[in-house]
Backbone of each chain as nested JSON, in Angstrom:
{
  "chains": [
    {"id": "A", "residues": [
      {"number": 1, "name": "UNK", "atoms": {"N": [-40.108, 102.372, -73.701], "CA": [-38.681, 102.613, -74.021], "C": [-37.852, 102.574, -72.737]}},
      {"number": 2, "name": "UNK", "atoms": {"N": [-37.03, 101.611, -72.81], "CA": [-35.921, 101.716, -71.656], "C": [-35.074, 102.851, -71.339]}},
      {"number": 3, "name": "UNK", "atoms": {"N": [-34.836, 103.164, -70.249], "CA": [-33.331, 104.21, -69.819], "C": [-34.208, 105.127, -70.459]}},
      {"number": 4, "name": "UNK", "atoms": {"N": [-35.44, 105.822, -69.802], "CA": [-36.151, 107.081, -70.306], "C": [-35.102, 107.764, -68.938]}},
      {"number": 5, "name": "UNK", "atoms": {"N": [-35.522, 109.26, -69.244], "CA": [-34.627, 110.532, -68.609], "C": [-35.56, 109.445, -67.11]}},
      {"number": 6, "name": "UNK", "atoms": {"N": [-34.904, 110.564, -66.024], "CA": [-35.456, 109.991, -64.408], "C": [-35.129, 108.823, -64.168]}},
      {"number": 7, "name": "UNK", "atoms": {"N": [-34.53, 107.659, -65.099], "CA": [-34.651, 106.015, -64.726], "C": [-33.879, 105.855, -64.689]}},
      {"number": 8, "name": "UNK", "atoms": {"N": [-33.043, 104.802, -63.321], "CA": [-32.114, 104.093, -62.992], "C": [-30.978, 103.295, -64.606]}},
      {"number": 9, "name": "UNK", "atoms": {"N": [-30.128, 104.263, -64.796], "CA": [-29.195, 103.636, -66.037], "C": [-29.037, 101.933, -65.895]}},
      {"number": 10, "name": "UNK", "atoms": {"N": [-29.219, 101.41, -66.703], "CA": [-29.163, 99.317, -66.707], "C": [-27.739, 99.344, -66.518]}},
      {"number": 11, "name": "UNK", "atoms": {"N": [-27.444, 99.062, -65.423], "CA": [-25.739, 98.427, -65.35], "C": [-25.187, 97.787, -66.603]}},
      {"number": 12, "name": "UNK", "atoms": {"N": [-24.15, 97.903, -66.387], "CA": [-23.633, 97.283, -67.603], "C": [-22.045, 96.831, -67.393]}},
      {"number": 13, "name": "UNK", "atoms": {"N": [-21.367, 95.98, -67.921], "CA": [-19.747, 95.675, -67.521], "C": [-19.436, 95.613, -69.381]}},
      {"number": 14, "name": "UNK", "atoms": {"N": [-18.19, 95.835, -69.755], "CA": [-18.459, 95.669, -71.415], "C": [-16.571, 95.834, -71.669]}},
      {"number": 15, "name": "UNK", "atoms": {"N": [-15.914, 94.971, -72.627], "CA": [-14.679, 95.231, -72.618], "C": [-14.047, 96.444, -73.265]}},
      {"number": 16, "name": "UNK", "atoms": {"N": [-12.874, 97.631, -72.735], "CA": [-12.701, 98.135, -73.406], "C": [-11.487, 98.154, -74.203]}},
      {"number": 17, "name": "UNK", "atoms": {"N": [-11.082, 98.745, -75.114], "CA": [-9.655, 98.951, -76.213], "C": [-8.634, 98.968, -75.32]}},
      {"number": 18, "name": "UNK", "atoms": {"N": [-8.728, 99.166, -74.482], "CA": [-7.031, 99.741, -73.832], "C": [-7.272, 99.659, -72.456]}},
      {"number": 19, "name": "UNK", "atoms": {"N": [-8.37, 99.548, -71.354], "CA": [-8.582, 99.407, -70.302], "C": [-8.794, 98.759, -69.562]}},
      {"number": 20, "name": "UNK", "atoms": {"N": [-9.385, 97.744, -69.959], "CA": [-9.544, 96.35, -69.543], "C": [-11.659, 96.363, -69.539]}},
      {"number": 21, "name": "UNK", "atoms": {"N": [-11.996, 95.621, -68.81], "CA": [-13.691, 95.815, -68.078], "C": [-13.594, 97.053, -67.629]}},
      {"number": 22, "name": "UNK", "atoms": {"N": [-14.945, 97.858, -67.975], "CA": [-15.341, 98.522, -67.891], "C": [-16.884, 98.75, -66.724]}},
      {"number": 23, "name": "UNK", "atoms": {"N": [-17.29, 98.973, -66.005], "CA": [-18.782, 98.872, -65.503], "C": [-18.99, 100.398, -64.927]}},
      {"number": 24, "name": "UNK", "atoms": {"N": [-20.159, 100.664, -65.479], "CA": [-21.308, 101.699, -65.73], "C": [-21.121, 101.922, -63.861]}},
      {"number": 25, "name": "UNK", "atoms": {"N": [-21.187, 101.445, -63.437], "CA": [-21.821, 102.089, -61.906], "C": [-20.385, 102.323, -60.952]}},
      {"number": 26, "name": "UNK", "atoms": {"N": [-19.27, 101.732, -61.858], "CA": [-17.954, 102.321, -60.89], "C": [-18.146, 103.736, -60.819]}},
      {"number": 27, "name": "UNK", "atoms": {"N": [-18.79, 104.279, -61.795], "CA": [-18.289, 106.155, -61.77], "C": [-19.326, 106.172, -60.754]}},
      {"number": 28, "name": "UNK", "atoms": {"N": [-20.065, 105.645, -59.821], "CA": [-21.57, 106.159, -59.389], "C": [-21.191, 107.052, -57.877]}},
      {"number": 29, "name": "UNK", "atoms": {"N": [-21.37, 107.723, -58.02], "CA": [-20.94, 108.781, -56.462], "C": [-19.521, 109.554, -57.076]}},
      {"number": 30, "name": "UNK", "atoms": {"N": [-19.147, 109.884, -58.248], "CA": [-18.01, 109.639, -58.333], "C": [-17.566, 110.539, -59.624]}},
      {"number": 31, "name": "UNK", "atoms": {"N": [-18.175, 110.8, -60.865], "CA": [-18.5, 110.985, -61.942], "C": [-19.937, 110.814, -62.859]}},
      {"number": 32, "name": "UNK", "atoms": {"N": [-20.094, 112.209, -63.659], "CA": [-21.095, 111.84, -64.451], "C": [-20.678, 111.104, -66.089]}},
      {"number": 33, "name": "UNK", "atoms": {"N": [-21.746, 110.282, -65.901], "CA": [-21.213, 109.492, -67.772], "C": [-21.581, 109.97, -68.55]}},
      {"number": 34, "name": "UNK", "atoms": {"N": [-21.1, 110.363, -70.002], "CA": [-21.744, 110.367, -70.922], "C": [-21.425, 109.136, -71.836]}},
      {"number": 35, "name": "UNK", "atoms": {"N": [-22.527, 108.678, -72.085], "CA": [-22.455, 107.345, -73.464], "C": [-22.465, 107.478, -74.521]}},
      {"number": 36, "name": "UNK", "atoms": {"N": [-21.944, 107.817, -75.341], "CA": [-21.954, 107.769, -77.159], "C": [-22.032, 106.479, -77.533]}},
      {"number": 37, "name": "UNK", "atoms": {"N": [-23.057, 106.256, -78.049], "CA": [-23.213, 105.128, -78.844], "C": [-22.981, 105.594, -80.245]}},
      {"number": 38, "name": "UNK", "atoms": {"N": [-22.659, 104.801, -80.78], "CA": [-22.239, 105.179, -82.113], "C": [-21.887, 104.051, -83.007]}},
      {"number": 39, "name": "UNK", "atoms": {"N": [-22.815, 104.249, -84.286], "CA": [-22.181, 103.44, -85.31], "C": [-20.848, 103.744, -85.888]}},
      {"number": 40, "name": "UNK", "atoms": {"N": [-19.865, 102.014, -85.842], "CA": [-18.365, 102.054, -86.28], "C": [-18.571, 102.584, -87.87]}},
      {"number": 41, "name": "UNK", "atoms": {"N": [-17.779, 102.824, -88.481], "CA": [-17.887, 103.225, -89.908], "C": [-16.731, 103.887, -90.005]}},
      {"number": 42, "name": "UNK", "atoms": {"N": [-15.447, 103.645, -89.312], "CA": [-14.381, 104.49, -89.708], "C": [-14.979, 106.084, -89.941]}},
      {"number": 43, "name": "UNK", "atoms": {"N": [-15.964, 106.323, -89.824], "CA": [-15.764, 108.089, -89.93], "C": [-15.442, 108.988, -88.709]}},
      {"number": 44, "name": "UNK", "atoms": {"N": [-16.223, 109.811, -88.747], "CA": [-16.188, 110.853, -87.207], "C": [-16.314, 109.732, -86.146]}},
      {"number": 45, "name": "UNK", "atoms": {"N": [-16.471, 109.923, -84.919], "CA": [-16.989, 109.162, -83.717], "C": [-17.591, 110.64, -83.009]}}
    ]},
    {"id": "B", "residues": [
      {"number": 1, "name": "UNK", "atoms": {"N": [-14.048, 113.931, -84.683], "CA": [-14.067, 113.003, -83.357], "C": [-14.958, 114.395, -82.707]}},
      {"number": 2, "name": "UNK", "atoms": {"N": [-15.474, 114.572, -82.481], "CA": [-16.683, 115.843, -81.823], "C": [-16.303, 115.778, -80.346]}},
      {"number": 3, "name": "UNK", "atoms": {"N": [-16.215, 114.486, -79.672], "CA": [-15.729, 114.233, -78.23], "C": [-14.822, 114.614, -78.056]}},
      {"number": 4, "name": "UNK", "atoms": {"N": [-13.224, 114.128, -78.811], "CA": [-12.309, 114.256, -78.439], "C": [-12.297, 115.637, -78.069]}},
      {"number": 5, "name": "UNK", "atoms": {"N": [-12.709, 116.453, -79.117], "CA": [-12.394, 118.017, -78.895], "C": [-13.062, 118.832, -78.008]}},
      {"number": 6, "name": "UNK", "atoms": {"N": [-13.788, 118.131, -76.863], "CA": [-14.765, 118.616, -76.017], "C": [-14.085, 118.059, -74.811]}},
      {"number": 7, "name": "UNK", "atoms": {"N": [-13.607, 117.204, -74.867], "CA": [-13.014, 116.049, -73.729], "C": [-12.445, 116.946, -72.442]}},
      {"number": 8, "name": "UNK", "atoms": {"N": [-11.773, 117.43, -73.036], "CA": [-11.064, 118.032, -71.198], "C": [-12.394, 119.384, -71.016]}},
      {"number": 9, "name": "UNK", "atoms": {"N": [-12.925, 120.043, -71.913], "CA": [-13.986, 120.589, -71.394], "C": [-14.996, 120.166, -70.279]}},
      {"number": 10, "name": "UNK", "atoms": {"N": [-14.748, 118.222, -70.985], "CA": [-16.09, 117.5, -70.194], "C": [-15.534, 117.208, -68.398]}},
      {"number": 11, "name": "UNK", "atoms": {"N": [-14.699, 117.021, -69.158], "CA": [-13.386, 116.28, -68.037], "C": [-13.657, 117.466, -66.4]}},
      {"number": 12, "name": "UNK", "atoms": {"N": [-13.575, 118.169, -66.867], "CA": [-13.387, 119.487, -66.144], "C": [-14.726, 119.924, -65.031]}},
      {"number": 13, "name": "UNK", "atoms": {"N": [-15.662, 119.467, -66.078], "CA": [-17.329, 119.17, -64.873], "C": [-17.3, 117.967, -64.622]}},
      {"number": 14, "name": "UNK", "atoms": {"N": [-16.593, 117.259, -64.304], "CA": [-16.63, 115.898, -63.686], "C": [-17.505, 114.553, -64.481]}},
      {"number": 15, "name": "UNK", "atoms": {"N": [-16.799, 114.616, -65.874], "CA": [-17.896, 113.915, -67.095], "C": [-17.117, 113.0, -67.374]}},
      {"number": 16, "name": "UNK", "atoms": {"N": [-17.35, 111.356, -67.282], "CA": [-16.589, 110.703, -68.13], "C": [-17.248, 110.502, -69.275]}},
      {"number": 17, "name": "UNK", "atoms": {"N": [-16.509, 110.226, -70.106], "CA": [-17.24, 109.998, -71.725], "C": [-16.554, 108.582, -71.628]}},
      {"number": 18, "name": "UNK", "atoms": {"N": [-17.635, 107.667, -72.099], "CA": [-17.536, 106.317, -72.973], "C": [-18.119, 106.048, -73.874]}},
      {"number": 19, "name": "UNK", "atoms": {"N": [-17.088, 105.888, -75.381], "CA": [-17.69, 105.784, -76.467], "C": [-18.197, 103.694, -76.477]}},
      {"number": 20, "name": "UNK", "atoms": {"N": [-19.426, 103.395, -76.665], "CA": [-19.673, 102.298, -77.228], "C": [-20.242, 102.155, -78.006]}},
      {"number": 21, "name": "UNK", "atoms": {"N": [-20.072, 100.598, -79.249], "CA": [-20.593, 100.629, -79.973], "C": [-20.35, 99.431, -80.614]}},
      {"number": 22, "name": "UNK", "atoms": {"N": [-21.187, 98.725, -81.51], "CA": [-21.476, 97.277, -81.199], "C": [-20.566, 96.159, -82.655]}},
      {"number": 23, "name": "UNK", "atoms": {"N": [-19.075, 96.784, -82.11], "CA": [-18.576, 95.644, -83.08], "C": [-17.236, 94.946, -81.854]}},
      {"number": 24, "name": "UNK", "atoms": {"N": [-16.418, 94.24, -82.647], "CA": [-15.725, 93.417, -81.904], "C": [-14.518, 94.248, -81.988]}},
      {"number": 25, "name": "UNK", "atoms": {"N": [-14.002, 93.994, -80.526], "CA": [-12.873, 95.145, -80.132], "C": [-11.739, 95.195, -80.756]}},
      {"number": 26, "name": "UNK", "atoms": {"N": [-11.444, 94.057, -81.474], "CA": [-10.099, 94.304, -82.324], "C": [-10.194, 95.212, -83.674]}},
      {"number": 27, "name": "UNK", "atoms": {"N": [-11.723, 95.339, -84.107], "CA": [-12.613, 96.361, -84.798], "C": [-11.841, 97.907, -83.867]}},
      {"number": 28, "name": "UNK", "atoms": {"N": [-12.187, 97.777, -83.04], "CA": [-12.419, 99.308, -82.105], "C": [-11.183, 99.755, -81.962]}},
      {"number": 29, "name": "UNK", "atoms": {"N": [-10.196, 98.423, -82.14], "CA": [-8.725, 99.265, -81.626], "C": [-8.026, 99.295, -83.092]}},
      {"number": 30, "name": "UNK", "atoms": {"N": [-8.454, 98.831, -83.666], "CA": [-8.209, 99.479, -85.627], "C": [-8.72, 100.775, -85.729]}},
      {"number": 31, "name": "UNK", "atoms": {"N": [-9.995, 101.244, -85.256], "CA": [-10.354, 101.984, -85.401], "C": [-9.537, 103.544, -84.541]}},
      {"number": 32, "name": "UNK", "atoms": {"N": [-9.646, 103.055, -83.196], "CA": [-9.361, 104.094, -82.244], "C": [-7.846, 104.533, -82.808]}},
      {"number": 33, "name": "UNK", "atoms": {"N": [-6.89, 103.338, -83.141], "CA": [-5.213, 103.44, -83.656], "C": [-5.485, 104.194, -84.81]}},
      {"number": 34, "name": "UNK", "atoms": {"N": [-6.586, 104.508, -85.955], "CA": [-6.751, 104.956, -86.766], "C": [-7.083, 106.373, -86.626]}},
      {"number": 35, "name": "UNK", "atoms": {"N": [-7.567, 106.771, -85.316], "CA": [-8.038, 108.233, -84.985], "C": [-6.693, 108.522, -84.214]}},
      {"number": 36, "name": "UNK", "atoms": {"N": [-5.897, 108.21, -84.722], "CA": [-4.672, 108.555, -83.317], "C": [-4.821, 108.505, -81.829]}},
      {"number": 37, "name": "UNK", "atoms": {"N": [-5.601, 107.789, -81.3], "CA": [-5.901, 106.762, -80.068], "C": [-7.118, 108.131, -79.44]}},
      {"number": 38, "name": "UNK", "atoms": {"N": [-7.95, 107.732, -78.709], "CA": [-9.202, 108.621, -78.07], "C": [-8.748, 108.853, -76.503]}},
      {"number": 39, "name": "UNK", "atoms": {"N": [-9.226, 109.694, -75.798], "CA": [-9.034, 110.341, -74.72], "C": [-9.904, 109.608, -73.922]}},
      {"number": 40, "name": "UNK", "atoms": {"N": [-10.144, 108.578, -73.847], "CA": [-11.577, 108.012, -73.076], "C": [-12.016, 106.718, -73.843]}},
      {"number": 41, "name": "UNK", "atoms": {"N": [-12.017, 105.907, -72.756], "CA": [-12.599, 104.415, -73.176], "C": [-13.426, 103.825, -74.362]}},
      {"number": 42, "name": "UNK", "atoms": {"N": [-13.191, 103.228, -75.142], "CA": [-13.868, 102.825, -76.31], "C": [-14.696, 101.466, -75.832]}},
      {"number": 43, "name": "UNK", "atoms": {"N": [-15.734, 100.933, -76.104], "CA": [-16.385, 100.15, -75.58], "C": [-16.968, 99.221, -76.14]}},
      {"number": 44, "name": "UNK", "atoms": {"N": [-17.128, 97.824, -76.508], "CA": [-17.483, 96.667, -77.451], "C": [-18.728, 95.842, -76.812]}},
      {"number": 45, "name": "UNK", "atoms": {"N": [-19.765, 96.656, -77.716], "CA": [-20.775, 95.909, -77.054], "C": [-21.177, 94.415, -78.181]}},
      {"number": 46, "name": "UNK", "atoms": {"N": [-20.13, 93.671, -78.081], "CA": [-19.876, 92.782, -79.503], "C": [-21.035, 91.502, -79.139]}},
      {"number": 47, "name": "UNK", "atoms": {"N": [-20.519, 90.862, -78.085], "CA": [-20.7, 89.859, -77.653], "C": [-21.259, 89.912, -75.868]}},
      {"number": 48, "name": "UNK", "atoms": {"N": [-23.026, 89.0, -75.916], "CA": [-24.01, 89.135, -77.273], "C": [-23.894, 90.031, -77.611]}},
      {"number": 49, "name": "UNK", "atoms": {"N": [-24.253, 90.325, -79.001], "CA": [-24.306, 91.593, -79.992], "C": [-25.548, 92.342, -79.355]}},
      {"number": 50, "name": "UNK", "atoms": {"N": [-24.698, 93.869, -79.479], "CA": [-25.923, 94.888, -79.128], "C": [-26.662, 94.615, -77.764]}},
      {"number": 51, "name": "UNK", "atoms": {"N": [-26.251, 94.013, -76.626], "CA": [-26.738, 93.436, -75.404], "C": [-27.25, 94.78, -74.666]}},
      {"number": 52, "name": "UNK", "atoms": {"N": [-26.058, 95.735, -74.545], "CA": [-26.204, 96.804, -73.988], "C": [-27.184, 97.908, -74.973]}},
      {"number": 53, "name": "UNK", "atoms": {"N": [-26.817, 98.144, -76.093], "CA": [-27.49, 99.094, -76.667], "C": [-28.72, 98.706, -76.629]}},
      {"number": 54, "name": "UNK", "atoms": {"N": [-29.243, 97.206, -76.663], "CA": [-30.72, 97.059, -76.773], "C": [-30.961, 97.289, -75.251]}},
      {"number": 55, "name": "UNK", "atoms": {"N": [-30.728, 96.871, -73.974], "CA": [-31.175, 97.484, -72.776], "C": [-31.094, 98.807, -72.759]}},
      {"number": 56, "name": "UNK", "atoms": {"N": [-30.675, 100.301, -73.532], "CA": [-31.214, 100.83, -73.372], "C": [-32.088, 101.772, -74.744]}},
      {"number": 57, "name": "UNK", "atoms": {"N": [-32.707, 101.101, -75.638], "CA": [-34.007, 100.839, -76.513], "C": [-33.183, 101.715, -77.867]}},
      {"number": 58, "name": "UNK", "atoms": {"N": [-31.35, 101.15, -77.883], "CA": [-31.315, 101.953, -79.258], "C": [-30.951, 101.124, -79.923]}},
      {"number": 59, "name": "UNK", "atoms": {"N": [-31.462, 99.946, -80.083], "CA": [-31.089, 98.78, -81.177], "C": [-31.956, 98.916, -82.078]}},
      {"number": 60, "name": "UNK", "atoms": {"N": [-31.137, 99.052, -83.525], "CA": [-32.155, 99.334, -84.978], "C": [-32.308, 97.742, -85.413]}},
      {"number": 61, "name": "UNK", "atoms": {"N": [-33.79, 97.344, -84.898], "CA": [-33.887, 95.906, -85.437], "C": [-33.517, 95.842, -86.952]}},
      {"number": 62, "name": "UNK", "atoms": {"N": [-34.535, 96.717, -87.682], "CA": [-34.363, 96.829, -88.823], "C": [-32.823, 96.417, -89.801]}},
      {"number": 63, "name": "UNK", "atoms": {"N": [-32.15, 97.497, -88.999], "CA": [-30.655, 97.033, -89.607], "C": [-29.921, 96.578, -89.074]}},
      {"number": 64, "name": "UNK", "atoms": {"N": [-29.852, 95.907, -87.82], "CA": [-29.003, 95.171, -87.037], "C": [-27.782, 95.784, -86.818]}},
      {"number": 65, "name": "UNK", "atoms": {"N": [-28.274, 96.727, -86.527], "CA": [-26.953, 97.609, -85.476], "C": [-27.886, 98.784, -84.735]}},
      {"number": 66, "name": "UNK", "atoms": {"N": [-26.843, 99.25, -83.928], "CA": [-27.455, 100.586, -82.739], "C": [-27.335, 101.864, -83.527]}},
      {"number": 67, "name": "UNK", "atoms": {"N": [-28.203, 102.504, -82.986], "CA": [-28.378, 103.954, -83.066], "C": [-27.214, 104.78, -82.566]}},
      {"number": 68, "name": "UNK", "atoms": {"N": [-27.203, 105.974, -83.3], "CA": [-26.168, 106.991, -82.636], "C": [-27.477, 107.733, -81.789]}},
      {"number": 69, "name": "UNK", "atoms": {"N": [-26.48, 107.52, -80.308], "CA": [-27.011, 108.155, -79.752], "C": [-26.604, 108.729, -78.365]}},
      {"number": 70, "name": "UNK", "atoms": {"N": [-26.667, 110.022, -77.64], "CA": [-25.827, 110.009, -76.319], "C": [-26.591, 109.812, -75.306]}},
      {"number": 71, "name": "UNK", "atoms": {"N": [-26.526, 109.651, -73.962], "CA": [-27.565, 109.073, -72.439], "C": [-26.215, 110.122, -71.967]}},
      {"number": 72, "name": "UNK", "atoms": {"N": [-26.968, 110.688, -71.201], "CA": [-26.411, 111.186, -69.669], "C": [-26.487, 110.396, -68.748]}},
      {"number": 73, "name": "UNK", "atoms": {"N": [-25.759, 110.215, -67.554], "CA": [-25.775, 108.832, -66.63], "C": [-25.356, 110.245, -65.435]}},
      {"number": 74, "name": "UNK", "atoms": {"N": [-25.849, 110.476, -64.475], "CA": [-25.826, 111.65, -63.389], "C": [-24.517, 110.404, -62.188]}},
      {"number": 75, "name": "UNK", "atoms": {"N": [-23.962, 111.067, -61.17], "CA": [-23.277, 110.384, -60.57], "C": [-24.129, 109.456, -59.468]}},
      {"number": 76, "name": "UNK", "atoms": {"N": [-25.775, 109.859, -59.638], "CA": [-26.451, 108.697, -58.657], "C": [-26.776, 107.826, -59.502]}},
      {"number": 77, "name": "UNK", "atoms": {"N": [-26.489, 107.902, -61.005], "CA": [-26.677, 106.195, -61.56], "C": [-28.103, 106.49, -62.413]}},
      {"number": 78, "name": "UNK", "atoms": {"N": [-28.606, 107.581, -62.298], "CA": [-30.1, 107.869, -63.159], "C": [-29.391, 108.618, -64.333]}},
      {"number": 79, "name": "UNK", "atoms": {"N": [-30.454, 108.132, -65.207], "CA": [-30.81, 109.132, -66.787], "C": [-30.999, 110.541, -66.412]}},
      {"number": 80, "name": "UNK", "atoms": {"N": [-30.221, 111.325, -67.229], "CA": [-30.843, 112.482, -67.111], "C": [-30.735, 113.357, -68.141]}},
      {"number": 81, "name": "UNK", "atoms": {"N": [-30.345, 113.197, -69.563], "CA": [-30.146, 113.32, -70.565], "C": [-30.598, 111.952, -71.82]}},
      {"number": 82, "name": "UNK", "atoms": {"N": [-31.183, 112.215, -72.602], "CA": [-31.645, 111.094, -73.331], "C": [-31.916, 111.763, -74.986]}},
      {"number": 83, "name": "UNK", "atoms": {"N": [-30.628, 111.503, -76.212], "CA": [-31.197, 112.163, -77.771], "C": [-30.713, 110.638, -78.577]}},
      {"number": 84, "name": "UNK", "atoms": {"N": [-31.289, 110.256, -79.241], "CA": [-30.957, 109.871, -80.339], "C": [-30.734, 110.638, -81.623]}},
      {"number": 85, "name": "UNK", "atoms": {"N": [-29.379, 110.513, -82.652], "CA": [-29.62, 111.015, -83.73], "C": [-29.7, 110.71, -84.778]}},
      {"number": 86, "name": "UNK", "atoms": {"N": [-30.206, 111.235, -86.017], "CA": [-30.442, 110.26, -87.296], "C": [-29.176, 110.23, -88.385]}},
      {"number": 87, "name": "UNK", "atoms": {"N": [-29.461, 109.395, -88.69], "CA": [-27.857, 109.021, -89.447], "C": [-27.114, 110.131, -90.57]}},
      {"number": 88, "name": "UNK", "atoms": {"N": [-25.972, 109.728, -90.074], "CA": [-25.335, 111.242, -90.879], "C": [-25.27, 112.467, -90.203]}},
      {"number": 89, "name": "UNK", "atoms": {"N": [-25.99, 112.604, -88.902], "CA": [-25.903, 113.701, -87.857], "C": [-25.317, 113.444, -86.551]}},
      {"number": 90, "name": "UNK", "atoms": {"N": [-24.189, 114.168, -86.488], "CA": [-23.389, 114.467, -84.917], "C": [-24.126, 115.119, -83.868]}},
      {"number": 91, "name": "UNK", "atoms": {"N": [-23.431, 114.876, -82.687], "CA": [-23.89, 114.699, -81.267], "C": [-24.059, 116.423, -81.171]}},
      {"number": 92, "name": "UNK", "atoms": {"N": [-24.533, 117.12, -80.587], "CA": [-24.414, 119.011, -80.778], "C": [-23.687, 118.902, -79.384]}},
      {"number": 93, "name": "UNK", "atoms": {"N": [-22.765, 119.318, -79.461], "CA": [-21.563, 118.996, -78.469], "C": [-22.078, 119.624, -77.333]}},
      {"number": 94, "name": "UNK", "atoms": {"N": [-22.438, 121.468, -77.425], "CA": [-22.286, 122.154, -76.824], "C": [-23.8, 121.929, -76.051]}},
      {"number": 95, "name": "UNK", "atoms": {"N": [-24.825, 121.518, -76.794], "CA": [-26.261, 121.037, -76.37], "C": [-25.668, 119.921, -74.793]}},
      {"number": 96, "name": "UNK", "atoms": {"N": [-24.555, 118.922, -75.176], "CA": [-24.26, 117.98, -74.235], "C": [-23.411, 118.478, -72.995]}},
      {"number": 97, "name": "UNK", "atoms": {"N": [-22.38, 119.704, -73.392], "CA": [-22.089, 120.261, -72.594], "C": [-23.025, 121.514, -71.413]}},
      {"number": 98, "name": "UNK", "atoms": {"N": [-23.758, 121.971, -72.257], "CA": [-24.777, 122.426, -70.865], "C": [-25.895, 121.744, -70.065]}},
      {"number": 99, "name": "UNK", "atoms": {"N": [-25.901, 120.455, -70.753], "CA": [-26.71, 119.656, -69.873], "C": [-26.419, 119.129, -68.907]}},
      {"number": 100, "name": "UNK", "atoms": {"N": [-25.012, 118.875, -68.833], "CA": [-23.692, 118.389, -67.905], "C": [-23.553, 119.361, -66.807]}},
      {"number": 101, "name": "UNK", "atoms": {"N": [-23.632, 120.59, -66.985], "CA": [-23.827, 121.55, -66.577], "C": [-24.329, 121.918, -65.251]}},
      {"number": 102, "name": "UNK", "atoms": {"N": [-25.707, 121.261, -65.772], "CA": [-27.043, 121.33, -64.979], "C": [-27.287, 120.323, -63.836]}},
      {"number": 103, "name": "UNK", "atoms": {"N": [-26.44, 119.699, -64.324], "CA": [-26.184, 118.1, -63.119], "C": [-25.722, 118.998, -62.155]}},
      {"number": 104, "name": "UNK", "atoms": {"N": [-25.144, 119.639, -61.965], "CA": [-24.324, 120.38, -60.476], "C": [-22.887, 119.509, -60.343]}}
    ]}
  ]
}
């Protein structure tokens, strides 16, 4: 299984709604991420 | 929205939250305009489909979409939080907030 706890997060760049590009390692020294992945379904997020 | 209402909590230990999730962004901004806009980046992992969620192992082959699920990302770029949840079940906010915590 990839991205187990201890392992280097997979970079990533990905477009967002209102921000433009996005990439995973700008926050790095800087901020911690949290990722919600989440299925769309119009409900909660 | 479980995030939104945690958001400046997160904000506050030095947490960005990015919601992603694997449809096409004009999807995401129907959606987000539909929640009265989110506090934090919405993210389209559209194209390739699921690129990102499958690098990190939450792509449901089965049904051809991703898992709900949250990753902690620490500010040196490592995992340090890792849940998937099963469908129909939210993130336990406060579980995500003391793990955040623990990062220093």
């Amino acid at each position: 299984m990839p991205a187990e706890a201890g392992e280097i997060a997979p970079d990533f760049t990905l477009p967002s709604v209102s921000e433009g590009d996005i990439t995973l390692s700008q926050y790095r020294g800087n901020k911690h991420v949290i990722l919600s992945f989440h299925v769309f379904d119009f409900t909660s997020g | 929205m479980t995030f939104r209402r945690y958001h400046s909590r997160l904000e506050e230990r030095q947490a960005q939250v990015l919601g992603i999730s694997c449809d096409h962004i004009n999807a995401h901004r129907a959606w987000t305009t539909s929640m009265g806009g989110l506090p934090f980046p919405e993210l389209s992992d559209w194209h390739p489909k699921g690129k990102v969620t499958q690098a990190y192992g939450l792509w449901n082959e089965e049904r051809g979409v991703g898992f709900r699920a949250v990753i902690i990302v620490d500010k040196a770029g490592v995992v340090r939080f890792r849940q998937r949840y099963a469908p129909g079940t939210l993130p336990d906010l406060e579980e995500i907030l003391t793990a955040v915590e623990g990062l220093g």
